[in-house]
C-alpha positions in Angstrom: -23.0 3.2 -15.5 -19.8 1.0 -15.1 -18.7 -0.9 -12.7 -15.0 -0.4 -13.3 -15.0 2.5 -11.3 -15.5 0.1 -7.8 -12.4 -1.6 -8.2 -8.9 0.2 -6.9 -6.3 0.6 -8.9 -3.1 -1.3 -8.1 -1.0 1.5 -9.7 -0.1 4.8 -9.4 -1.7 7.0 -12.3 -1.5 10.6 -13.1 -4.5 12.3 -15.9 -5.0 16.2 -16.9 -7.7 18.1 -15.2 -10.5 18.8 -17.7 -10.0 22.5 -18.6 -13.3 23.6 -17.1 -11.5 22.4 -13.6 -10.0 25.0 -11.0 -6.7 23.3 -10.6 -3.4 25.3 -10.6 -1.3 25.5 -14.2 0.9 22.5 -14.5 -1.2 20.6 -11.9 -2.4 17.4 -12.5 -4.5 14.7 -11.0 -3.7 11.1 -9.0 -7.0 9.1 -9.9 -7.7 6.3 -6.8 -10.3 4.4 -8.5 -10.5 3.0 -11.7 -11.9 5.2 -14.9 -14.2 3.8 -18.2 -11.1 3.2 -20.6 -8.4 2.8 -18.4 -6.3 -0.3 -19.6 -6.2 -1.4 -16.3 -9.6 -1.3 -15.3 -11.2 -4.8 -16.4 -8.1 -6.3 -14.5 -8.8 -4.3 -11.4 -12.7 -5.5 -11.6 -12.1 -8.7 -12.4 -9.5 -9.2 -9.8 -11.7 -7.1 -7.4 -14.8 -9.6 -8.2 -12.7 -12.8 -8.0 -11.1 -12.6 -4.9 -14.5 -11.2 -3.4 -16.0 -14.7 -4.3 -13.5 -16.5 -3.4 -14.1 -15.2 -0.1 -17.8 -15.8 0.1 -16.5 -19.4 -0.7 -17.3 -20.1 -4.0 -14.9 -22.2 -6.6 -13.5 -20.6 -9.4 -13.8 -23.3 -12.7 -10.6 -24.2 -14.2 -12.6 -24.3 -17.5 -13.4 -20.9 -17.6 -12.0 -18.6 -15.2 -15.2 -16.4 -15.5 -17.9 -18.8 -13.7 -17.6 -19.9 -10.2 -19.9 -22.2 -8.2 -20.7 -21.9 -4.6 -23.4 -22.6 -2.2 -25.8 -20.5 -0.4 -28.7 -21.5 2.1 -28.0 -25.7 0.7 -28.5 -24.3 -3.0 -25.7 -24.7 -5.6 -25.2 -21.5 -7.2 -23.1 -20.8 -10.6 -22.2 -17.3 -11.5 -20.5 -16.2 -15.0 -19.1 -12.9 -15.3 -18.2 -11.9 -18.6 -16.6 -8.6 -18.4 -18.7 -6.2 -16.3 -22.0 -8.7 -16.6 -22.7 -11.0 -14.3 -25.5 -13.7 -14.2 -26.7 -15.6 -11.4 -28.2 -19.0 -11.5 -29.6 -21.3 -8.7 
């Protein structure tokens, strides 16, 4: 499992069908979400996943732009995302 695949992507991309796929000769295919490999896809996620906790509130650190602290329920919360991991501590 990945959890590229979540994030849009921001720009328009084009991909041969597999040839097992019923799709017309000289067709191909407009992906709307992110794929495994994609250059873009760590950018999408990580843009994806920063903006959505910068919503819930949290800080992003200016040390490293992978941790942001927040507060939920009066507890101070830190999570660090490295790549598609994320851990949660309270």
């Amino acid at each position: 499992e990945s959890a590229f695949p979540y994030a849009d992507l921001e720009e328009i991309v084009y991909m041969h069908p597999h040839p097992e796929m019923k799709v017309p000769k000289g067709h191909c295919l407009r992906l709307l979400k992110n794929l495994y490999g994609l250059k873009q896809a760590p950018r999408n996620w990580n843009r994806l996943l920063s903006n959505t906790f910068l919503l819930l509130g949290f800080t992003q650190s200016s040390l490293d732009h992978g941790v942001y602290i927040g507060e939920v329920n009066g507890d101070k919360v830190i999570v660090a995302i490295f790549v598609d991991d994320v851990l949660i501590a309270s």
